[in-house]
Z-matrix of the N, CA and C atoms (Angstrom, degrees):
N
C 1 1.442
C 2 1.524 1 110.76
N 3 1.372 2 111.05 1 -55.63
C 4 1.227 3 119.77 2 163.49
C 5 1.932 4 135.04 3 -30.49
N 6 1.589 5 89.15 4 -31.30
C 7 1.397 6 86.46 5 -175.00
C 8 2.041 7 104.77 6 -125.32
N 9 1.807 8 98.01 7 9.29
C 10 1.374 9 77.31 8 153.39
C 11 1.875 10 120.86 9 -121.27
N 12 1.400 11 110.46 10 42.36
C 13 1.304 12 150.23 11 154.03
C 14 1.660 13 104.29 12 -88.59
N 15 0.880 14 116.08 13 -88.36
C 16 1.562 15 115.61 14 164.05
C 17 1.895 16 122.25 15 -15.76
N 18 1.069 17 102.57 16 -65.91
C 19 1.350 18 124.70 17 -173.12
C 20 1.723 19 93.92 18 -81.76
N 21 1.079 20 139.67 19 2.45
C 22 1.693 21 140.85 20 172.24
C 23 1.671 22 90.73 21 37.20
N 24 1.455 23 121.92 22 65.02
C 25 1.431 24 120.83 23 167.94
C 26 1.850 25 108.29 24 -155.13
N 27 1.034 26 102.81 25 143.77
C 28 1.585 27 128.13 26 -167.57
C 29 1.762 28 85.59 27 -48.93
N 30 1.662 29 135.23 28 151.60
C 31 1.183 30 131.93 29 151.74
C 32 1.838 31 113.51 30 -38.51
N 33 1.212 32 116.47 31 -61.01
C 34 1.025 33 120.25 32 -165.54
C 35 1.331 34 117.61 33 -67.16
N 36 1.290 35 131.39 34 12.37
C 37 1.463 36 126.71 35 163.12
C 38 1.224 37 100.58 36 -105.61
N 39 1.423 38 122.81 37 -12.38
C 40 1.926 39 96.90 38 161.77
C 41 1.325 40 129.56 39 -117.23
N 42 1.374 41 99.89 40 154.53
C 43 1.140 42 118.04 41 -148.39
C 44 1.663 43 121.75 42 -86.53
N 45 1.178 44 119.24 43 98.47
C 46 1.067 45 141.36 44 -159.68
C 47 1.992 46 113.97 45 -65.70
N 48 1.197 47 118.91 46 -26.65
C 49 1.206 48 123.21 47 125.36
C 50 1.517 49 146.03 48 -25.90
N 51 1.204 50 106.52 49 -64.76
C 52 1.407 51 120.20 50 178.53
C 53 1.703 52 102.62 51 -85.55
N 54 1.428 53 130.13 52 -34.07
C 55 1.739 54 100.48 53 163.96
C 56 1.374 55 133.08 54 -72.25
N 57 1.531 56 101.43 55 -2.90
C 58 0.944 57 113.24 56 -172.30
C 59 2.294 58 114.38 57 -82.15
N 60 1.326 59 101.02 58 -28.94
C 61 1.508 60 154.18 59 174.49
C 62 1.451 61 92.39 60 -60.65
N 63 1.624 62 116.62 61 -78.53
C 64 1.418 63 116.11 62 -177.98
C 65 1.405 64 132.52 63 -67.00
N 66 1.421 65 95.92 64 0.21
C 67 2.058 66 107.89 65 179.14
C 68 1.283 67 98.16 66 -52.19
N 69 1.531 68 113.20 67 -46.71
C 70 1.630 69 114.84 68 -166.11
C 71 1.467 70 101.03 69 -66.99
N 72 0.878 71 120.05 70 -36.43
C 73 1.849 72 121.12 71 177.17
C 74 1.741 73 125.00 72 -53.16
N 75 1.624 74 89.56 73 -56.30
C 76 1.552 75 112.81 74 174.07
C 77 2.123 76 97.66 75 -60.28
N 78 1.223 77 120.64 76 -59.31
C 79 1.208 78 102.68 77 -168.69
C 80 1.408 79 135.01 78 -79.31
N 81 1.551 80 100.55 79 1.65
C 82 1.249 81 121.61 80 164.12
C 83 1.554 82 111.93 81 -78.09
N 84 1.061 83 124.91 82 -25.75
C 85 1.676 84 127.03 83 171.42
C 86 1.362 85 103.87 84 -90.56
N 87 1.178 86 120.97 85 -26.59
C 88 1.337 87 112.57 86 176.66
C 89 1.670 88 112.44 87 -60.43
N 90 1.407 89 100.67 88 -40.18
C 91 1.679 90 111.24 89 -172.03
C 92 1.126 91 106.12 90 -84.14
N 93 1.718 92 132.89 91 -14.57
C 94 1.233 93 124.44 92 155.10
C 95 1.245 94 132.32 93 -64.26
N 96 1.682 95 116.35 94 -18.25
C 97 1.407 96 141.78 95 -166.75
C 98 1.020 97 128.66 96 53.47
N 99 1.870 98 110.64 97 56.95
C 100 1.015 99 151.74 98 -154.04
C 101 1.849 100 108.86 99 -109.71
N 102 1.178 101 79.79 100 -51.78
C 103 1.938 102 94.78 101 -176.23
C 104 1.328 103 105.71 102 -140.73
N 105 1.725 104 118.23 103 164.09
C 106 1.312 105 135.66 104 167.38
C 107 1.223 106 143.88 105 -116.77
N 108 1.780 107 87.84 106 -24.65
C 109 1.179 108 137.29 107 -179.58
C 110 1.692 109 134.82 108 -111.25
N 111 1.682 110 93.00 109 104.29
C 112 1.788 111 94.27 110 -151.46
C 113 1.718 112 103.12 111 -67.65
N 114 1.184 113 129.51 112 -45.77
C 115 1.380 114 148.47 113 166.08
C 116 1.562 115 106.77 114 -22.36
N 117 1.714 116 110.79 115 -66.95
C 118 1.132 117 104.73 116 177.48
C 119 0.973 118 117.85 117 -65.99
N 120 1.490 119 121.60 118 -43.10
C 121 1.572 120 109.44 119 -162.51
C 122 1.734 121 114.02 120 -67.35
N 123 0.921 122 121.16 121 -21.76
C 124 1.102 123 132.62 122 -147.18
C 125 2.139 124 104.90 123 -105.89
N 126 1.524 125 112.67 124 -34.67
C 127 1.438 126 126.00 125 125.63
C 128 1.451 127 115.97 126 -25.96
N 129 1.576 128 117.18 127 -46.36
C 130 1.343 129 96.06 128 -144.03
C 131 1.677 130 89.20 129 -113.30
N 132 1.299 131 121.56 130 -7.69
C 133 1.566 132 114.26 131 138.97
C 134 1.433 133 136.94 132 -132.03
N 135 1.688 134 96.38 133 73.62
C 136 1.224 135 87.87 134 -170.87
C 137 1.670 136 110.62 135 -85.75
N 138 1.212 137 118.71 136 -21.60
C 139 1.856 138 116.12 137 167.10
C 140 1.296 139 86.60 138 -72.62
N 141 1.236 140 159.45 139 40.92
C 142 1.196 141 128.37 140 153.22
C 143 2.228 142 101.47 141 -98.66
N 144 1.649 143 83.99 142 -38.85
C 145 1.333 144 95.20 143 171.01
C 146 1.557 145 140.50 144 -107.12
N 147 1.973 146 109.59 145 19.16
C 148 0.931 147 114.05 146 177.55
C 149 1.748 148 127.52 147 59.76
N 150 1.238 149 97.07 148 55.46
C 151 1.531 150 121.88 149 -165.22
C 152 1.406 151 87.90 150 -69.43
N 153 1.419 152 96.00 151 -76.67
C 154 1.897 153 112.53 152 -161.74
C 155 1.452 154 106.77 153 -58.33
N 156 1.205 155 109.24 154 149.06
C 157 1.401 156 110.86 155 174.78
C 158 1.395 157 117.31 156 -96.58
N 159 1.195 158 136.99 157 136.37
C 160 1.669 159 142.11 158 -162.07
C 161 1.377 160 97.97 159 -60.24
N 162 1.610 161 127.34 160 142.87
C 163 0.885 162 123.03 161 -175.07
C 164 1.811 163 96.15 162 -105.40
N 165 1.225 164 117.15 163 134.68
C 166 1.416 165 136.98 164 -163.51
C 167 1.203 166 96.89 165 -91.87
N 168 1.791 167 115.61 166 155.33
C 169 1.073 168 112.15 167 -177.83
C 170 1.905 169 116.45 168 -101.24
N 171 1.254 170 101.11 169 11.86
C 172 1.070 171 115.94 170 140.67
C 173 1.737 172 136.67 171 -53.64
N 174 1.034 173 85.85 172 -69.38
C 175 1.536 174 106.64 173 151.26
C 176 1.214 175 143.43 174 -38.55
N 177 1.696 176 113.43 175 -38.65
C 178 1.233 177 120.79 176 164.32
C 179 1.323 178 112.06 177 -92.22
N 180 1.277 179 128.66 178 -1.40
C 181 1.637 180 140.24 179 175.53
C 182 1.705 181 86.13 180 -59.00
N 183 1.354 182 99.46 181 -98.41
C 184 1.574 183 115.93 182 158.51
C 185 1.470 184 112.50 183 29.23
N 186 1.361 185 106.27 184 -108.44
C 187 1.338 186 132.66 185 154.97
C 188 1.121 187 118.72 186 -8.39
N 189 1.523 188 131.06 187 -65.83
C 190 1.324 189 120.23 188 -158.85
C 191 1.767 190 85.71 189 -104.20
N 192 1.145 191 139.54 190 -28.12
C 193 1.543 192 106.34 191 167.68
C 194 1.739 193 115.95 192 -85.33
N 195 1.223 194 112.97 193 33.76
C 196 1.503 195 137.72 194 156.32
C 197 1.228 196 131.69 195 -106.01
N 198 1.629 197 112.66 196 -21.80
C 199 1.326 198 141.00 197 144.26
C 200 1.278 199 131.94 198 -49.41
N 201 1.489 200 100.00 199 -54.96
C 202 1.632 201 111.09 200 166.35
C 203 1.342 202 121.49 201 -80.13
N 204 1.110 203 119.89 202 -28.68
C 205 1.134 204 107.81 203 -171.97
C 206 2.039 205 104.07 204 -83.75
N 207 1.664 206 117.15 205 -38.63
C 208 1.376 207 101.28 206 -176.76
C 209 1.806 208 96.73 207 -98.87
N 210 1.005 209 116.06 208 58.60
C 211 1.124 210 113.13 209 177.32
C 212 1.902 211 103.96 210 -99.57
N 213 1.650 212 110.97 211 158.87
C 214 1.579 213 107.48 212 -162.99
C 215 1.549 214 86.62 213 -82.83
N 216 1.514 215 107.08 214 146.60
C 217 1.869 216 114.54 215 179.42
C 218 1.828 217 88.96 216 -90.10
N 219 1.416 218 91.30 217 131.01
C 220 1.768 219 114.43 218 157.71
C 221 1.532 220 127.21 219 -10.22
């Protein structure tokens, strides 16, 4: 929750796979004594490790006729 507040993105665009992927990353800096903090570090590369999931253009179909339709009338 914490870090998709952080990341200003819905849970479901990240990818729960790939943080799982970067543990080995995060605890390798940890053992360098680099970081302490998995949240941040991991915030602070998440394009490095493909956190977010690509948003499809499927997806943005979606969206914007979800837009229009609950959008506030004039």
């Amino acid at each position: 929750m914490r870090s998709t507040l952080a990341l200003s993105q819905p849970l479901e665009r990240i990818s729960v796979e790939m943080v799982f992927r970067s543990l080995y990353y995060f605890a390798a800096a940890v053992f360098r004594g680099e970081t302490n903090d998995v949240v941040d570090y991991l915030v602070s590369h998440y394009k490095l490790f493909g956190l977010l999931k690509a948003e499809r253009k499927r997806h943005r179909q979606i969206h914007s006729r979800s837009a229009l339709v609950w959008a506030d009338a004039p």
